[in-house]
MIMAR-439413 format. One record per residue (C-alpha): x, y, z. Coordinates in Angstrom, 3 decimals. Example, Ala and Ser with C-alpha at 12.3 -4.5 7.8 and 13.67 -1.06 7.14 Angstrom:
BEGIN
east:12.300; north:-4.500; up:7.800 .
east:13.670; north:-1.060; up:7.140 .
//
This chain:
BEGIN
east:0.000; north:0.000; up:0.000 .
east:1.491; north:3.478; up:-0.758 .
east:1.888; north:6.390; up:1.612 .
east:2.394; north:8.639; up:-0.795 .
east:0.548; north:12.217; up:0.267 .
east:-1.903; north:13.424; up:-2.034 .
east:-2.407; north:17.020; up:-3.115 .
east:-5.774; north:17.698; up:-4.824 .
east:-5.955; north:20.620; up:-7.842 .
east:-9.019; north:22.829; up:-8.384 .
east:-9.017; north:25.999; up:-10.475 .
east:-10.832; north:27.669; up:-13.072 .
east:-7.544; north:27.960; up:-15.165 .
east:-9.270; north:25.766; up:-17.872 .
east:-6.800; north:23.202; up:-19.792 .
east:-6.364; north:24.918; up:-23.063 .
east:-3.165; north:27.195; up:-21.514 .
east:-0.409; north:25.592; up:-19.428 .
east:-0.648; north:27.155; up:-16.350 .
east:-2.230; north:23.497; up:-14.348 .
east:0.926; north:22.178; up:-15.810 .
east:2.954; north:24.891; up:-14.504 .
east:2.043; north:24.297; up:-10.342 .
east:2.269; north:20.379; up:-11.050 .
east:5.699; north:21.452; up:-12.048 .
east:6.541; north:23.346; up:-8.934 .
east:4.798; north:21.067; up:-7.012 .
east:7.390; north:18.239; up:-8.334 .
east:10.518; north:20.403; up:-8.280 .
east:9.692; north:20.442; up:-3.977 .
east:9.073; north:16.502; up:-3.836 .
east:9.006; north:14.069; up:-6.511 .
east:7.112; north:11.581; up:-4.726 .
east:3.799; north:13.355; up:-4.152 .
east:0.485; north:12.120; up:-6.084 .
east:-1.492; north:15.033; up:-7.479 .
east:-5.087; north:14.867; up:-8.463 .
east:-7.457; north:17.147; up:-10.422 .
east:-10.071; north:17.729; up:-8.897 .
east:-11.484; north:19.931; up:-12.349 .
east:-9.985; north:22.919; up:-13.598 .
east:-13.074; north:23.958; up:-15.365 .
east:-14.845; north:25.927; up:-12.911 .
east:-16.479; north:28.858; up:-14.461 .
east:-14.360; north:31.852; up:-14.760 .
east:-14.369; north:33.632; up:-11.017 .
east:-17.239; north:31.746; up:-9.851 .
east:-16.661; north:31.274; up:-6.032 .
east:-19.976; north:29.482; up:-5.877 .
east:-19.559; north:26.756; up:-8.021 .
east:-15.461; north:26.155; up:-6.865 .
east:-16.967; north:26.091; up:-2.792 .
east:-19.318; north:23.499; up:-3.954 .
east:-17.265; north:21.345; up:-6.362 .
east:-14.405; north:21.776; up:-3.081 .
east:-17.016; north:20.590; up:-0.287 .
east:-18.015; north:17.401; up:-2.239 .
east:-15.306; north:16.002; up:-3.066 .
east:-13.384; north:16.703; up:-0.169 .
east:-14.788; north:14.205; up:2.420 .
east:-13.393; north:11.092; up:-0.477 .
east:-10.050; north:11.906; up:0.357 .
east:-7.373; north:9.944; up:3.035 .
east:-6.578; north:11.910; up:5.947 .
east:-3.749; north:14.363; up:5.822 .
east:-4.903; north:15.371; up:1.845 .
east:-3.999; north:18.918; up:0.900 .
east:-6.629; north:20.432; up:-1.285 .
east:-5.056; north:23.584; up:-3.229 .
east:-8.116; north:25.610; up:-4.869 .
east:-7.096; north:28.589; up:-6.692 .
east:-10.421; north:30.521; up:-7.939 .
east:-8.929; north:34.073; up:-7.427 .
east:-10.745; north:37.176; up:-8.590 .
east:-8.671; north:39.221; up:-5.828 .
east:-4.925; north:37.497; up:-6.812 .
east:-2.837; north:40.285; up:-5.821 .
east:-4.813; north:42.682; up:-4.065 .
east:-4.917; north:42.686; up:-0.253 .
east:-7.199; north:39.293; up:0.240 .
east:-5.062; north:37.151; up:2.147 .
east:-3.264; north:33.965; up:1.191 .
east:-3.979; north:31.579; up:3.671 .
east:-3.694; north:27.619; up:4.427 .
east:-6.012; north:25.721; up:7.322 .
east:-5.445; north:22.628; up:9.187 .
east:-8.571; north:20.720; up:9.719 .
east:-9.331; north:17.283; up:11.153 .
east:-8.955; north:15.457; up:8.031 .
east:-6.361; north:17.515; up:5.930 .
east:-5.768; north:20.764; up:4.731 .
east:-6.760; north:23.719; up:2.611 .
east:-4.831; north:25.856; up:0.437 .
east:-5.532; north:28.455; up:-1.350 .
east:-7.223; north:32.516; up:-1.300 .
east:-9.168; north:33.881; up:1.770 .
east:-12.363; north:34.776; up:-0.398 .
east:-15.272; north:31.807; up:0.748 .
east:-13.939; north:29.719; up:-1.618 .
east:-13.753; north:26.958; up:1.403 .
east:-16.417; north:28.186; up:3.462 .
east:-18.881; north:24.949; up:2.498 .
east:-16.384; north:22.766; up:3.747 .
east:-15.943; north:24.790; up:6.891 .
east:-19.173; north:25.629; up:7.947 .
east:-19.898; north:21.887; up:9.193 .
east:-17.105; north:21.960; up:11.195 .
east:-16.500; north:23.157; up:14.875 .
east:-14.023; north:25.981; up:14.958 .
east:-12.065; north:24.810; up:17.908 .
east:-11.052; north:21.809; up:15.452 .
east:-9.551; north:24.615; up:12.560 .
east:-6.278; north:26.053; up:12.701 .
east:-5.713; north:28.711; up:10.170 .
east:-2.326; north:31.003; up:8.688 .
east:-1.683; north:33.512; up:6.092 .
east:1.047; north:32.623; up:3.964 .
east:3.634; north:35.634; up:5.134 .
east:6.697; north:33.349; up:5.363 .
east:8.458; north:33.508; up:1.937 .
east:10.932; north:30.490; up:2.791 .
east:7.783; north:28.251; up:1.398 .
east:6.895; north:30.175; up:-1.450 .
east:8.496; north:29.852; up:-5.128 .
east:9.907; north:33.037; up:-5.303 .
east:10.031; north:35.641; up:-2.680 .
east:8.661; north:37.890; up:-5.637 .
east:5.320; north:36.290; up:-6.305 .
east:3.421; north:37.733; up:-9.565 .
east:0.774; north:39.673; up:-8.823 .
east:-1.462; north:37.315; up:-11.111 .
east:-0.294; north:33.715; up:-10.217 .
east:0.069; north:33.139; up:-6.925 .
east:-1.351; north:29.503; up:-7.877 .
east:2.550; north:29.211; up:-8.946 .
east:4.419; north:31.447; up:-6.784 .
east:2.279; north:30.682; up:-3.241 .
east:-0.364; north:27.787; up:-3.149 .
east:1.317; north:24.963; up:-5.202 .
east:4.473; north:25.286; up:-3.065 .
east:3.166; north:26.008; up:0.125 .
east:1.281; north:22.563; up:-0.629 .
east:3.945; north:20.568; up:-1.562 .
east:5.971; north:21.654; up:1.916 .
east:3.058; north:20.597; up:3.374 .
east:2.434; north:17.340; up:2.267 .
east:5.995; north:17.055; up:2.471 .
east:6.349; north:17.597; up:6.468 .
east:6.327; north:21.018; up:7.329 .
east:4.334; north:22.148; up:9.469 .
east:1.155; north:24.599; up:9.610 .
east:2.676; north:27.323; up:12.200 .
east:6.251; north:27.338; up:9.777 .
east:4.416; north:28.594; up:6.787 .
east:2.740; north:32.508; up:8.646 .
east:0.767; north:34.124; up:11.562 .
east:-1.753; north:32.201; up:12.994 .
east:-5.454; north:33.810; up:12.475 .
east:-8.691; north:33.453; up:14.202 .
east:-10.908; north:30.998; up:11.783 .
east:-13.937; north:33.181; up:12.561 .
east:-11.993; north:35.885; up:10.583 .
east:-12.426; north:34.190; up:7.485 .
east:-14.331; north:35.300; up:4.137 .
east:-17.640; north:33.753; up:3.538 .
east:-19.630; north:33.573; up:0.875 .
east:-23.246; north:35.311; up:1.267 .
east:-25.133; north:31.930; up:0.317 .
east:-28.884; north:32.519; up:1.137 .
east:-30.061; north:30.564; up:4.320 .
east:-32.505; north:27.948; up:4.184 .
east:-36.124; north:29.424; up:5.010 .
east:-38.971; north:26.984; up:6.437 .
east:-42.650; north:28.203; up:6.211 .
east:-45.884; north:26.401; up:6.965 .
east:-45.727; north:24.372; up:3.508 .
east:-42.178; north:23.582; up:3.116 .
east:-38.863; north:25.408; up:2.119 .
east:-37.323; north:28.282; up:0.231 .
east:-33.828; north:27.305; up:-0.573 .
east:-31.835; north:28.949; up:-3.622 .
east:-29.144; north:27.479; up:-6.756 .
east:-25.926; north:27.332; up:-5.095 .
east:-24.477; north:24.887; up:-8.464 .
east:-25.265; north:24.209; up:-12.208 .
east:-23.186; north:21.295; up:-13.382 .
east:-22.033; north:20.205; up:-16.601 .
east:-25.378; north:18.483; up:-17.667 .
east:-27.195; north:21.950; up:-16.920 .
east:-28.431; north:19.526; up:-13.612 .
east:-29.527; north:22.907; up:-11.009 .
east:-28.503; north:21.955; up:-8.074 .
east:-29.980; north:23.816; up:-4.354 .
east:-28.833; north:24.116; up:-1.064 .
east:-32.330; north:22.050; up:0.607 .
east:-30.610; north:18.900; up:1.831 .
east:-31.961; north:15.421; up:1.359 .
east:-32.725; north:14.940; up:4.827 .
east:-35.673; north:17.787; up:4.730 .
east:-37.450; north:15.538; up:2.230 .
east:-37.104; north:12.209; up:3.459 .
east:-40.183; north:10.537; up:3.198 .
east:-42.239; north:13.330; up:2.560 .
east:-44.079; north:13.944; up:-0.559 .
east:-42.738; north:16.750; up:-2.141 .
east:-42.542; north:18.952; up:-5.401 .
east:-40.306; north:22.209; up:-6.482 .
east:-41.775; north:25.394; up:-7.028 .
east:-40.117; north:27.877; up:-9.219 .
east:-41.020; north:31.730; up:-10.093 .
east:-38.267; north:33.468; up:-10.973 .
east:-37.592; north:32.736; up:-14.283 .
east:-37.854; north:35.088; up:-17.329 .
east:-39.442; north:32.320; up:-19.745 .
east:-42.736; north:32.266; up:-17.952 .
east:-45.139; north:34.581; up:-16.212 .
east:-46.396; north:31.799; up:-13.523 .
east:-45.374; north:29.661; up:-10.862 .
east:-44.278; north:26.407; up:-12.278 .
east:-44.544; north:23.118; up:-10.651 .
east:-42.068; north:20.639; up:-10.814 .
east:-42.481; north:16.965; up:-9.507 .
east:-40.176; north:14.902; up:-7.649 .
east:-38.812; north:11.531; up:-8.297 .
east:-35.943; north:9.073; up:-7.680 .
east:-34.199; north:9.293; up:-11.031 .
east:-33.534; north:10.834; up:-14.315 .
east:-35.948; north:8.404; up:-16.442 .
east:-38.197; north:9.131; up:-13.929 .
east:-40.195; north:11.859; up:-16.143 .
east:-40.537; north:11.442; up:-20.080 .
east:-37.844; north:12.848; up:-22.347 .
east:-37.188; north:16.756; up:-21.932 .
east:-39.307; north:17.034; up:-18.755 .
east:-38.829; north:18.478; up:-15.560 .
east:-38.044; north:16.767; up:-12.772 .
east:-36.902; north:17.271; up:-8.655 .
east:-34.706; north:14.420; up:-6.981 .
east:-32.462; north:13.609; up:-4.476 .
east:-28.611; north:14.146; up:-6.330 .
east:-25.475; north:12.234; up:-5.620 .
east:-24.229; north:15.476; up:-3.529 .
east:-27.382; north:14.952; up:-1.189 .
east:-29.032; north:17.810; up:-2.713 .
east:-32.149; north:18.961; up:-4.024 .
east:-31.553; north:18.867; up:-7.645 .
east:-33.645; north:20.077; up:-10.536 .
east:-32.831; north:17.933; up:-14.073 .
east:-34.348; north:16.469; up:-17.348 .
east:-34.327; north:13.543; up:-18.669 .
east:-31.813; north:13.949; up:-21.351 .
east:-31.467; north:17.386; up:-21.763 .
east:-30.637; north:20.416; up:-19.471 .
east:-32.247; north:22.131; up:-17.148 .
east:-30.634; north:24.568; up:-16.915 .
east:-31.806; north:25.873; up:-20.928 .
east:-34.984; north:25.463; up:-19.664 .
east:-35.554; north:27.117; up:-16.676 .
east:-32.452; north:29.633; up:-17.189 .
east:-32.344; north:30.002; up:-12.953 .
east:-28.974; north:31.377; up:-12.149 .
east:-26.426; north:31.343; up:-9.091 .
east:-28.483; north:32.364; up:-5.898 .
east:-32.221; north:32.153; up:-7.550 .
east:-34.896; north:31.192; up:-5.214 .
east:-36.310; north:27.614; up:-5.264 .
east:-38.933; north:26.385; up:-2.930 .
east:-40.282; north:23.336; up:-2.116 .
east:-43.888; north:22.472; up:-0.858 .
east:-45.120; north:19.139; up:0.791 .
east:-48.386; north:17.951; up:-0.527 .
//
């Protein structure tokens, strides 16, 4: 069995330029013998939302001590910090902007301990660009990390309640169910909300949406246990993968139809 330490890659770099290649680079010039994984580099361009999802989902598959480097950076070189946190089960590299902030809101804060990355010794260069601190901060700070080092060698320790979250709107329960919103769209144009499975356990339910350009009224969307669940090119609610509330079609996307975005309301009523 190998005890090789992983390192986990998310980013919204894309693959068509080099620059994925570039930190796997770094990351090998530090230690050879590391594994690296993608997690996806094709987040949407600067959307937090979707890269604090895509982080909090996969991260509970991974063996303990993992170190998960997400670099979705709108702010790269401004004066958002550059921090790395040491949780029960690994760590987290990467910008202080929310981009972690659905792993770390099911944790208890006495079990985080969190720096900013102010010690140059574990950086690159001790003259990071101002655009790619993926290169010059995160991939090598992670590789001294999975390599040994440890969290209070790399900056100044920070309170974890200090830490950037992202304004996701908070579950609402009325008298006939609950107003959630879209906190992901995936690659299949599957809509995905932030009402957990375990408000709709054996209940009968259904989705309610209103907010949507294409039509005037309330529509009504049924739930159901799979994809084939609803003829071709309907509508249909279910319980996703993720352990979401998930709005899909059955072969086509949702997403086209419905055109909800990032943060749209979706409610759903018991019957």
């Amino acid at each position: 069995m190998s005890d090789k330490k992983i390192i986990t890659l998310l980013t919204d770099f894309g693959l068509k330029d080099v620059y994925v290649g570039v930190m796997k680079g770094v990351i090998a010039q530090i230690n050879l013998n590391l594994k690296i994984i993608d997690l996806t580099h094709q987040i949407p361009p600067q959307n937090l939302f979707a890269a604090r999802f895509c982080l909090q989902n996969a991260y509970p598959y991974f063996p303990p001590e993992t170190v998960h480097v997400s670099v979705v950076d709108p702010g790269v070189g401004s004066t958002r910090r550059a921090i790395a946190i040491q949780l029960p089960n690994g760590f987290l590299v990467g910008p202080d902007n929310g981009i972690f902030s659905g792993i770390l809101e099911n944790l208890e804060i006495e079990n985080i301990k969190v720096v900013t990355l102010t010690n140059s010794e574990y950086w690159r260069t001790k003259t990071p660009s101002t655009t790619f601190h993926g290169r010059d901060i995160f991939a090598p700070v992670a590789a001294h990390l999975a390599s040994g080092v440890k969290l209070e060698n790399l900056g100044e320790k920070i309170n974890p309640e200090s830490l950037v979250k992202l304004p996701l709107n908070n579950i609402i329960f009325t008298d006939s169910g609950i107003v959630g919103c879209v906190q992901h769209i995936d690659y299949f144009g599957n809509i995905i909300t932030n009402i957990s499975s375990s408000y709709v356990v054996e209940k009968n339910w259904s989705v309610i949406v209103n907010n949507n350009a294409n039509f005037s009224q309330n529509r009504k969307i049924s739930s159901g246990n799979t994809y084939a669940d609803c003829k071709p090119e309907e509508l249909i609610a279910i319980i996703g993968s993720h352990g979401f509330v998930e709005i899909a079609t059955n072969g086509s996307s949702a997403e086209d139809k419905l055109n909800l975005k990032y943060g749209d309301k979706v409610e759903i009523f018991w019957f």
